[in-house]
HTML snippet that shows the backbone in 3Dmol.js (N, CA, C, O; Angstrom):
<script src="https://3Dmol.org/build/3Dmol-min.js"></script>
<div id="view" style="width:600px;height:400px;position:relative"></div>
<script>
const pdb = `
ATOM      1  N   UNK A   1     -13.842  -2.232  -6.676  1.00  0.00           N
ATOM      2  CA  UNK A   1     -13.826  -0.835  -6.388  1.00  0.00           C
ATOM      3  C   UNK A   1     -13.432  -0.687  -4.920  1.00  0.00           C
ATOM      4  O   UNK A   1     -13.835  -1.324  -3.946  1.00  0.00           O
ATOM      5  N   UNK A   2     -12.468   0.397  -5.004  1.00  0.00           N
ATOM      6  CA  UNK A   2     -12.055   0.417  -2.912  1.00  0.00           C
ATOM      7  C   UNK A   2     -13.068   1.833  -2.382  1.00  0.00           C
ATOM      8  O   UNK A   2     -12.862   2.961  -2.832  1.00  0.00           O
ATOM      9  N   UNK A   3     -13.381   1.746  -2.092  1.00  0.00           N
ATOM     10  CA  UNK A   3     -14.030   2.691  -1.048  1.00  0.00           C
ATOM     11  C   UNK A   3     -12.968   3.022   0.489  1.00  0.00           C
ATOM     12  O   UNK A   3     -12.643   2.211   1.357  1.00  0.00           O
ATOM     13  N   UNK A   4     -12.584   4.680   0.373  1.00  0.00           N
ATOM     14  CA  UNK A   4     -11.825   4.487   1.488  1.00  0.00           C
ATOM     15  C   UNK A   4     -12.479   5.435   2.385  1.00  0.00           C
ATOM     16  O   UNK A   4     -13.033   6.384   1.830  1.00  0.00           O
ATOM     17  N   UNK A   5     -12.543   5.356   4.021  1.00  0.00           N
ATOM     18  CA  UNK A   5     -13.455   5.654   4.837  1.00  0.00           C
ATOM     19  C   UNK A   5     -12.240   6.011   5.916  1.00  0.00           C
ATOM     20  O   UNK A   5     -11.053   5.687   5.893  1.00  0.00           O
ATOM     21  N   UNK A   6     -13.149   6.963   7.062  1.00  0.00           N
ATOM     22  CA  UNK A   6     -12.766   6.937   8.157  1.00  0.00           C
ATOM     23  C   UNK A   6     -13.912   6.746   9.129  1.00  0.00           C
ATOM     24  O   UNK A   6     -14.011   6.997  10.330  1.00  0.00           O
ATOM     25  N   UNK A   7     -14.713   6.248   8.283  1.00  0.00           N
ATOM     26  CA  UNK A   7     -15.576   5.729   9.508  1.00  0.00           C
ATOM     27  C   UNK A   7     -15.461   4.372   9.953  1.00  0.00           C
ATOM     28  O   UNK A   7     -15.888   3.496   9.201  1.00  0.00           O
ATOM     29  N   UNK A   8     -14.947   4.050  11.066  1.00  0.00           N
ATOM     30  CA  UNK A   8     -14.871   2.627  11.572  1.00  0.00           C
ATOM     31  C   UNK A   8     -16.167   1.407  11.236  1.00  0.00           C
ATOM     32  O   UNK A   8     -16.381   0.308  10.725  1.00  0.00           O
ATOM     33  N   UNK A   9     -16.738   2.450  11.890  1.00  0.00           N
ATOM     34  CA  UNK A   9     -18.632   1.670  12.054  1.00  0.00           C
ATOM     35  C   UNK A   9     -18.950   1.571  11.163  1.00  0.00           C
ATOM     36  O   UNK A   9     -19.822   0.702  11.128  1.00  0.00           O
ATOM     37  N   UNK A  10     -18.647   2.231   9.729  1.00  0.00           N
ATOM     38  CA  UNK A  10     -19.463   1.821   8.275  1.00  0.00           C
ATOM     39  C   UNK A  10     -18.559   0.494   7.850  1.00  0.00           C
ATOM     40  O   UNK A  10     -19.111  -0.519   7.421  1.00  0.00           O
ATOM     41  N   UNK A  11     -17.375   0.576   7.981  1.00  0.00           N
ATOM     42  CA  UNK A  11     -16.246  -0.370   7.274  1.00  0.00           C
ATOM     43  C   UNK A  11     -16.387  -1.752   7.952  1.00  0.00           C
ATOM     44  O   UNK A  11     -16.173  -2.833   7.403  1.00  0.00           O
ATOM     45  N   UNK A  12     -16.794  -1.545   9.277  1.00  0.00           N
ATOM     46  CA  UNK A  12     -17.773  -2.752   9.916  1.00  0.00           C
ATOM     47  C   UNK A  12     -18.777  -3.679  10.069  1.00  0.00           C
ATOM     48  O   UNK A  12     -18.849  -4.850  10.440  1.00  0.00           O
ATOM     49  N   UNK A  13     -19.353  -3.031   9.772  1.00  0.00           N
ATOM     50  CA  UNK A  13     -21.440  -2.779   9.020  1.00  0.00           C
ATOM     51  C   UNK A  13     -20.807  -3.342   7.638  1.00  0.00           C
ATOM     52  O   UNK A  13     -21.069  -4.448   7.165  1.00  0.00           O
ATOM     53  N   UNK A  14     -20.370  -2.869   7.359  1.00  0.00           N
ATOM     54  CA  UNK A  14     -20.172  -3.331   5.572  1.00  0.00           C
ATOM     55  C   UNK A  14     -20.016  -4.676   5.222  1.00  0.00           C
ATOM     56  O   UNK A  14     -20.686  -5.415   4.501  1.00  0.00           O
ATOM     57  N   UNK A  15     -18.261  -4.971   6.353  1.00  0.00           N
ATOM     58  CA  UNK A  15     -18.733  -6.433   6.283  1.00  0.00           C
ATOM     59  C   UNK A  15     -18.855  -7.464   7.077  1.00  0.00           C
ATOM     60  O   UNK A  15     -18.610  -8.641   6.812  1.00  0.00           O
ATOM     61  N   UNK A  16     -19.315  -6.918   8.251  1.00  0.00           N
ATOM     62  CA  UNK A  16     -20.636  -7.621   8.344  1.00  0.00           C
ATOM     63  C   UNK A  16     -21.914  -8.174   8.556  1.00  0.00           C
ATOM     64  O   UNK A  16     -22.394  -9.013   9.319  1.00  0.00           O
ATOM     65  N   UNK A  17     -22.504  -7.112   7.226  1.00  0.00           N
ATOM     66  CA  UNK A  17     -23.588  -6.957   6.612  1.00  0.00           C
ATOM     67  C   UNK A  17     -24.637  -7.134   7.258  1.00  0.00           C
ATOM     68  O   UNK A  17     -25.612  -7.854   7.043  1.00  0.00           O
ATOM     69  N   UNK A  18     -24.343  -6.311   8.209  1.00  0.00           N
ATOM     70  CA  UNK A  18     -25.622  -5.444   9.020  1.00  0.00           C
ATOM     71  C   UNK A  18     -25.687  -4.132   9.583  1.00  0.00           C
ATOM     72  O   UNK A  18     -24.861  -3.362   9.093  1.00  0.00           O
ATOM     73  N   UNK A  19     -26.496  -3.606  10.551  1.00  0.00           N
ATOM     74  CA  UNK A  19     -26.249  -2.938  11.525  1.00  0.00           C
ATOM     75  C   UNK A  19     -27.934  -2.407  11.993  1.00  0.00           C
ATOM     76  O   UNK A  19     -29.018  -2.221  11.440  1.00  0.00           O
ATOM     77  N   UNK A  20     -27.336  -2.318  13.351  1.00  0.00           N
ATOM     78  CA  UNK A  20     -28.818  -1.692  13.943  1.00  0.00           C
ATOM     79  C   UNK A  20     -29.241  -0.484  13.697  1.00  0.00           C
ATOM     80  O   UNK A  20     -30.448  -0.346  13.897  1.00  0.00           O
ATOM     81  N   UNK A  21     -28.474   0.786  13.200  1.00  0.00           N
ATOM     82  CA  UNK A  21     -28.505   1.817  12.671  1.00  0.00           C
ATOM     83  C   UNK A  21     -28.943   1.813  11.204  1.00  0.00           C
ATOM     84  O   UNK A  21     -28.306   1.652  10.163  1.00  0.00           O
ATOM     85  N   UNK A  22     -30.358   2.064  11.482  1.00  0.00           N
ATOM     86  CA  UNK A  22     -31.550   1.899   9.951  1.00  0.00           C
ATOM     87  C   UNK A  22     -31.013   2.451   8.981  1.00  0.00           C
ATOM     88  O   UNK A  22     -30.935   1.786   7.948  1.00  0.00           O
ATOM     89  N   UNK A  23     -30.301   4.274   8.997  1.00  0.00           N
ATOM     90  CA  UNK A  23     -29.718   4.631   7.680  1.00  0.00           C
ATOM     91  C   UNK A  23     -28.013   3.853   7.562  1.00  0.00           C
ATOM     92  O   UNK A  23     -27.648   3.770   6.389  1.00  0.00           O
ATOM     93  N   UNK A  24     -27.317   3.481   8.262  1.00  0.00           N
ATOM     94  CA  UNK A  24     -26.110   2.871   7.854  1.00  0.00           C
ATOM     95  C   UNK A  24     -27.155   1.280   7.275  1.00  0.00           C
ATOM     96  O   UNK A  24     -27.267   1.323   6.050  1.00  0.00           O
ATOM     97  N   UNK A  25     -27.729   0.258   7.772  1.00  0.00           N
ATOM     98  CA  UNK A  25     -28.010  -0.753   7.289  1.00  0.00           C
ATOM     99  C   UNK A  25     -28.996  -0.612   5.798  1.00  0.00           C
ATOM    100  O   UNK A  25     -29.205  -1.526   5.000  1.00  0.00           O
ATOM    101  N   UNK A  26     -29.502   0.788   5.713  1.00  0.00           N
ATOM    102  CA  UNK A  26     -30.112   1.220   4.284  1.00  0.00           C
ATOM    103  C   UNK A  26     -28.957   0.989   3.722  1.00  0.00           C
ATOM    104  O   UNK A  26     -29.098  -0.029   3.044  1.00  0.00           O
ATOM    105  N   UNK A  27     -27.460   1.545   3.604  1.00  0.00           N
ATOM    106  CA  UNK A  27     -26.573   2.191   2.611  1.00  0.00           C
ATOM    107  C   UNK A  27     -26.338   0.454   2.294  1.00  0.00           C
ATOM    108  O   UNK A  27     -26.678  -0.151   1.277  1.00  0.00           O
ATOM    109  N   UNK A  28     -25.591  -0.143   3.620  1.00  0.00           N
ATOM    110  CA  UNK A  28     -25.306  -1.497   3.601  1.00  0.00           C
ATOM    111  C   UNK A  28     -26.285  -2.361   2.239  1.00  0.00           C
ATOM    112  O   UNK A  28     -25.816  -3.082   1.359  1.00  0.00           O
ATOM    113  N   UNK A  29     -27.463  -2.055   2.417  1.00  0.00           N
ATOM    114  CA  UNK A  29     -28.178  -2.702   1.542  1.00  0.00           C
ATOM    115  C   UNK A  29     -28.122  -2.096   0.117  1.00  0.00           C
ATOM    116  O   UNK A  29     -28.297  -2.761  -0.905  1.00  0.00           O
ATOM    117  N   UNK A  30     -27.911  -1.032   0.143  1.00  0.00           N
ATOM    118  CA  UNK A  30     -27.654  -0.450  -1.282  1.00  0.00           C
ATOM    119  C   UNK A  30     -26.355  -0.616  -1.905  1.00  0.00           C
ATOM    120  O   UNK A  30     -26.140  -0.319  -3.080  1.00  0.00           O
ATOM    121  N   UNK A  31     -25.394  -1.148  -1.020  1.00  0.00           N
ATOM    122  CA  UNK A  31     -24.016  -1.617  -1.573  1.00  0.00           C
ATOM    123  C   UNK A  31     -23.391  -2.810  -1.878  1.00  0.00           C
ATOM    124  O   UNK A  31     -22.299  -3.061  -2.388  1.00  0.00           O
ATOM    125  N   UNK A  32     -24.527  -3.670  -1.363  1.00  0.00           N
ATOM    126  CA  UNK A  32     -24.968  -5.121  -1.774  1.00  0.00           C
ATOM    127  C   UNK A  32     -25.630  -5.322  -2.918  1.00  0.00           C
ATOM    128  O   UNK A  32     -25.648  -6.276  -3.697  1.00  0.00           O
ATOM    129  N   UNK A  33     -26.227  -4.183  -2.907  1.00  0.00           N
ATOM    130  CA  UNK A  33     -27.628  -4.316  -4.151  1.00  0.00           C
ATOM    131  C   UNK A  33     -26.548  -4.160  -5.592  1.00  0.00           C
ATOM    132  O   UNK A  33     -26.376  -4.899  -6.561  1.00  0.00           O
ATOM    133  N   UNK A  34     -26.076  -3.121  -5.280  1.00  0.00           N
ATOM    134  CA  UNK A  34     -24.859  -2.357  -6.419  1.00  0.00           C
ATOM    135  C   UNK A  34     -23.815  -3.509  -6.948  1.00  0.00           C
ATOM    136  O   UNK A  34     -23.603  -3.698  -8.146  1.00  0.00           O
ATOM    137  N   UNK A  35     -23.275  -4.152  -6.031  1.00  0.00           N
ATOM    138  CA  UNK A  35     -22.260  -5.880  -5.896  1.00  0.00           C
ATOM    139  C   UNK A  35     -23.155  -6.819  -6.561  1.00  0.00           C
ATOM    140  O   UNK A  35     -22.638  -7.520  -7.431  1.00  0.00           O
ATOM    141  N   UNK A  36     -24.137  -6.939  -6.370  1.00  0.00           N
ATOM    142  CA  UNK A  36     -24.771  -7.583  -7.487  1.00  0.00           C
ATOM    143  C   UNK A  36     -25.275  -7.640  -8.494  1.00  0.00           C
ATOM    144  O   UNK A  36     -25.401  -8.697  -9.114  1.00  0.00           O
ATOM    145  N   UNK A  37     -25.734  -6.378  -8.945  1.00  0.00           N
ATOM    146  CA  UNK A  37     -26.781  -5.815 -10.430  1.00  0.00           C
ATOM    147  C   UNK A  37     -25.525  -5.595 -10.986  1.00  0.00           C
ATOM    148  O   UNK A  37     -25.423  -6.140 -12.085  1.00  0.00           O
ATOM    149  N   UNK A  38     -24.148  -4.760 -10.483  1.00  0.00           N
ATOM    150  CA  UNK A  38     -23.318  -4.325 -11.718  1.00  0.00           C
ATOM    151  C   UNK A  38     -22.010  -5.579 -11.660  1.00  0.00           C
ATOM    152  O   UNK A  38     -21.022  -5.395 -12.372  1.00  0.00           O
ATOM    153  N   UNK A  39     -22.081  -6.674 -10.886  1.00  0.00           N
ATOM    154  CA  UNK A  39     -21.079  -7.433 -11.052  1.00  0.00           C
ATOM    155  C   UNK A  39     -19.680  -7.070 -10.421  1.00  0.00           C
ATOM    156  O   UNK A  39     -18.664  -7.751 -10.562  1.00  0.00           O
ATOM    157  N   UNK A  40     -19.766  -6.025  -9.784  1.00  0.00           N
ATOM    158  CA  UNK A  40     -18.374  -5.879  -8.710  1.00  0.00           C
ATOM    159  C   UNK A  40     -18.357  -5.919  -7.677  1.00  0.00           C
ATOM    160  O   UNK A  40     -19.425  -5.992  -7.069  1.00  0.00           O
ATOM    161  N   UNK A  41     -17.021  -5.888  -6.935  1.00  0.00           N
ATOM    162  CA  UNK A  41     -16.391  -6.176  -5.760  1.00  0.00           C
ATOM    163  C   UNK A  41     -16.188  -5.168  -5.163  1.00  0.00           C
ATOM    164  O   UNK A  41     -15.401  -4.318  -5.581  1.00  0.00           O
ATOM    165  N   UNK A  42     -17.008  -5.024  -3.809  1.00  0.00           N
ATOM    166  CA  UNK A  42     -16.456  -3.345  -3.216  1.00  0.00           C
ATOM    167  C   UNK A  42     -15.552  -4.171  -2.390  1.00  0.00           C
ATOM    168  O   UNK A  42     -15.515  -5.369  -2.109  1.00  0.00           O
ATOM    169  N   UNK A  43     -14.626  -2.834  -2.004  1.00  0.00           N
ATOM    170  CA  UNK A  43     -13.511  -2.918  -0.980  1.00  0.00           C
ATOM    171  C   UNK A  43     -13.926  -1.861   0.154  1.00  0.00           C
ATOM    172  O   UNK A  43     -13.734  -0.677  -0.122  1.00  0.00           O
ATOM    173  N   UNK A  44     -14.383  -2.123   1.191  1.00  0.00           N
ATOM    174  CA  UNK A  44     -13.950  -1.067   2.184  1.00  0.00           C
ATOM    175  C   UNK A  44     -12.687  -1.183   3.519  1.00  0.00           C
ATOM    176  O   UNK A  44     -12.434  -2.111   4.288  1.00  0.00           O
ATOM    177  N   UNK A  45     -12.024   0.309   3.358  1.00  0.00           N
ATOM    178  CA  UNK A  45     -10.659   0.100   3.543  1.00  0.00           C
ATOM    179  C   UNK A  45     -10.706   1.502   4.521  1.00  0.00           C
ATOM    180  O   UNK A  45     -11.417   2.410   4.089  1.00  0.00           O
ATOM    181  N   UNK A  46     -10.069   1.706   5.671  1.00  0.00           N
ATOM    182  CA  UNK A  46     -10.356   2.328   7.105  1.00  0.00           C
ATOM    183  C   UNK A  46      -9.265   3.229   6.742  1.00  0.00           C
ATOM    184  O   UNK A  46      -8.216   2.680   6.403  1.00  0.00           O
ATOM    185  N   UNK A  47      -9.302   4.381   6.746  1.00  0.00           N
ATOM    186  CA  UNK A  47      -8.496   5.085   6.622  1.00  0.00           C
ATOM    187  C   UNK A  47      -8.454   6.368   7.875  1.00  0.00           C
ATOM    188  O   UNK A  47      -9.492   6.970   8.149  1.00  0.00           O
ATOM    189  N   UNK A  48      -7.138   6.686   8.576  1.00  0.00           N
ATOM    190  CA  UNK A  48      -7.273   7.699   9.440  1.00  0.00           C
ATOM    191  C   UNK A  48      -7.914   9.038   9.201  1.00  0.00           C
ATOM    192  O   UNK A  48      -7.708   9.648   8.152  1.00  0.00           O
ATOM    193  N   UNK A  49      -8.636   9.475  10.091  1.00  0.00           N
ATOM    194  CA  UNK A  49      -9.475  11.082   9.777  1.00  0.00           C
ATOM    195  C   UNK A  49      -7.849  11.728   9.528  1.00  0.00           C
ATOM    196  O   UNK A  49      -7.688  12.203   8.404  1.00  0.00           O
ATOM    197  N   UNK A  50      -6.871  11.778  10.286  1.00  0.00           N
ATOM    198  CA  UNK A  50      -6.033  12.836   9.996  1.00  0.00           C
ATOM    199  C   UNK A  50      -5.156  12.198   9.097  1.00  0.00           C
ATOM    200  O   UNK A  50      -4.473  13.116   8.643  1.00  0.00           O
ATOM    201  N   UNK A  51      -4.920  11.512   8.767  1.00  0.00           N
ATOM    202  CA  UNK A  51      -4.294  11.277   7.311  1.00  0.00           C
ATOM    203  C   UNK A  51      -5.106  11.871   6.071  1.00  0.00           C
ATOM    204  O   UNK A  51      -4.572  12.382   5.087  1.00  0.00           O
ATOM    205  N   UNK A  52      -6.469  11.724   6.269  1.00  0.00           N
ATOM    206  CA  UNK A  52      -7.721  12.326   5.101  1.00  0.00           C
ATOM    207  C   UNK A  52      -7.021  13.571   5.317  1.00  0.00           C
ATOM    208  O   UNK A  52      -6.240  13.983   4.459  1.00  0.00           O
ATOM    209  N   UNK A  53      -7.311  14.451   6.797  1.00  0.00           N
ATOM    210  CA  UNK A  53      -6.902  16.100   6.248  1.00  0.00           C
ATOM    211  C   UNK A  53      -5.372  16.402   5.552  1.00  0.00           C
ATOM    212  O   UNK A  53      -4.919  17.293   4.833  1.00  0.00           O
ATOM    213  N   UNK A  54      -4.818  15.125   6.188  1.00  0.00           N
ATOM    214  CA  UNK A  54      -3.135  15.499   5.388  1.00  0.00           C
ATOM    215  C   UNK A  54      -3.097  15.271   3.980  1.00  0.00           C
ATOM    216  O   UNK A  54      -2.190  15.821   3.355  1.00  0.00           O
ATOM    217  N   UNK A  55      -3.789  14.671   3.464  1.00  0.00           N
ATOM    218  CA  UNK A  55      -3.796  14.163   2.204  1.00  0.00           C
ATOM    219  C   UNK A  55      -4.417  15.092   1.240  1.00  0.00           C
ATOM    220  O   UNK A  55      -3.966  15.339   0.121  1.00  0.00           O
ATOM    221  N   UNK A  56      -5.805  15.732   1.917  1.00  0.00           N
ATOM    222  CA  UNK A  56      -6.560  16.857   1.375  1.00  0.00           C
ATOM    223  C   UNK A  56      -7.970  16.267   1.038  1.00  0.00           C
ATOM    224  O   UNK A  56      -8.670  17.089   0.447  1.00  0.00           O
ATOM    225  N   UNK A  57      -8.494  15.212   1.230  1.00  0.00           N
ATOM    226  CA  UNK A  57      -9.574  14.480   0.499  1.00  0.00           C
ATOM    227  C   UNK A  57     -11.286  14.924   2.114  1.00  0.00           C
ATOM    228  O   UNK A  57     -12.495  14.698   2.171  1.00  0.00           O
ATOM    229  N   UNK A  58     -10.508  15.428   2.797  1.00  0.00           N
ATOM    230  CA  UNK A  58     -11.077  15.540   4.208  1.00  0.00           C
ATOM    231  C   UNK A  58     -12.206  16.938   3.986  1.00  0.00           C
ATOM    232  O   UNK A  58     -11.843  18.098   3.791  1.00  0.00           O
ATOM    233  N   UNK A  59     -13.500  16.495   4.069  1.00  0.00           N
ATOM    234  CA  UNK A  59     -14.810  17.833   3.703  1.00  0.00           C
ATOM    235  C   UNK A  59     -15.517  17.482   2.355  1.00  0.00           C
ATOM    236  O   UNK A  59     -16.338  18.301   1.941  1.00  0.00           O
ATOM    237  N   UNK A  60     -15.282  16.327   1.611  1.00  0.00           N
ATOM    238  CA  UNK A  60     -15.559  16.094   0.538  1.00  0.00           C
ATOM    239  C   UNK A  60     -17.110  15.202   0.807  1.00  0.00           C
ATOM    240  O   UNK A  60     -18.188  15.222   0.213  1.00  0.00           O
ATOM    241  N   UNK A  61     -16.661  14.540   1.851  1.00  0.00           N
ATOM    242  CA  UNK A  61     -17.799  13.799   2.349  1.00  0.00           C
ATOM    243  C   UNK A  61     -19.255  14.341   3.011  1.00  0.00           C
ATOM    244  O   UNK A  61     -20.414  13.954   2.866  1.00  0.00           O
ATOM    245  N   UNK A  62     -18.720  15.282   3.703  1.00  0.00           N
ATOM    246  CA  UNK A  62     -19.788  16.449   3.786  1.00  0.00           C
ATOM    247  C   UNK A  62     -20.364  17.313   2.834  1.00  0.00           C
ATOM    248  O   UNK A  62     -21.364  17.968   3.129  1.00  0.00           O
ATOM    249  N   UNK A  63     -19.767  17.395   1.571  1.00  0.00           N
ATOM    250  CA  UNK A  63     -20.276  17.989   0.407  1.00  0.00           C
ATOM    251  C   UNK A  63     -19.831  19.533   0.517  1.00  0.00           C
ATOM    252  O   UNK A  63     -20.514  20.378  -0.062  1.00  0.00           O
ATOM    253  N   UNK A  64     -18.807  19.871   1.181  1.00  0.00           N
ATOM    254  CA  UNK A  64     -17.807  20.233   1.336  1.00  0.00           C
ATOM    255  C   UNK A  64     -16.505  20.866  -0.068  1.00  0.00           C
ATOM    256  O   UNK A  64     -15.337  21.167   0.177  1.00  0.00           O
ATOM    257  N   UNK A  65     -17.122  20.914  -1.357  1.00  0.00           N
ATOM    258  CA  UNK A  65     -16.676  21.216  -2.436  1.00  0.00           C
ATOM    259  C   UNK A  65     -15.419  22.454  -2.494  1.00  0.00           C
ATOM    260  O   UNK A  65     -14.634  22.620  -3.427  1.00  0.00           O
ATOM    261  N   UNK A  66     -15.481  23.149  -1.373  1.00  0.00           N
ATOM    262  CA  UNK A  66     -14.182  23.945  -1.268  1.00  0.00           C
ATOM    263  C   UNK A  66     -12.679  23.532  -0.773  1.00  0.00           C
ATOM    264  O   UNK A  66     -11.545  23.888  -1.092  1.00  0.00           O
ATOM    265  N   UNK A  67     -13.109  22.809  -0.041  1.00  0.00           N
ATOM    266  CA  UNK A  67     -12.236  22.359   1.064  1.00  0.00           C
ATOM    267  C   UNK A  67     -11.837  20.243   0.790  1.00  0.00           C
ATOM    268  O   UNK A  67     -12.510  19.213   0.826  1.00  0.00           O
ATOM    269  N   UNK A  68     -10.599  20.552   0.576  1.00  0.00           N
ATOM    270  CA  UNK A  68     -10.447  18.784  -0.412  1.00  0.00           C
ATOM    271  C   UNK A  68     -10.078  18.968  -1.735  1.00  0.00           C
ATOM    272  O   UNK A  68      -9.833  19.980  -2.392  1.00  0.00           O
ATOM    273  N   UNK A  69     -10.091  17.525  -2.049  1.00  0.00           N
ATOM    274  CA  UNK A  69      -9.481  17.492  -3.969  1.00  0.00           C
ATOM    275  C   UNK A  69     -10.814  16.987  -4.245  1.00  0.00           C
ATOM    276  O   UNK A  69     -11.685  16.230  -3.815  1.00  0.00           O
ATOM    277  N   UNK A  70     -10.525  17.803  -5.194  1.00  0.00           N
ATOM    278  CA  UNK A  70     -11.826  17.198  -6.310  1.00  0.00           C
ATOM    279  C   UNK A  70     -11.648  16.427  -7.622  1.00  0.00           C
ATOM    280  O   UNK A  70     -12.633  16.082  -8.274  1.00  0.00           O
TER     281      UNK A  70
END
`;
const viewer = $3Dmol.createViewer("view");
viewer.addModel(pdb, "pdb");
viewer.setStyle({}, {cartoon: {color: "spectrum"}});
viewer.zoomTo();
viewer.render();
</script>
């Protein structure tokens, strides 16, 4: 599965598989947990903030349901 981000620091943390920031190293651990109980491979893959708004996928992450593709 790819996971695509513009957050540097998560795509970092991700792999590798830590961080001093308690809720990013929670998620970290919940995406490890997920890689192992269901048997897949995450991908995280860095994607520019302004390519997200050019593309339209940009507010989705904020929960943001107007603004983006759904």
């Amino acid at each position: 599965m790819y996971l695509f981000t513009d957050n540097s620091t998560a795509e970092a943390a991700f792999y590798n598989g830590t961080s001093s920031n308690a809720k990013l190293f929670g998620l970290i651990v919940r995406l490890c947990q997920l890689e192992m109980h269901k048997g897949c491979q995450l991908h995280f893959v860095h994607v520019a903030g302004t390519r997200m708004i050019a593309q339209g996928t940009d507010g989705l992450s904020r929960g943001d349901s107007v603004e983006g593709v759904m």
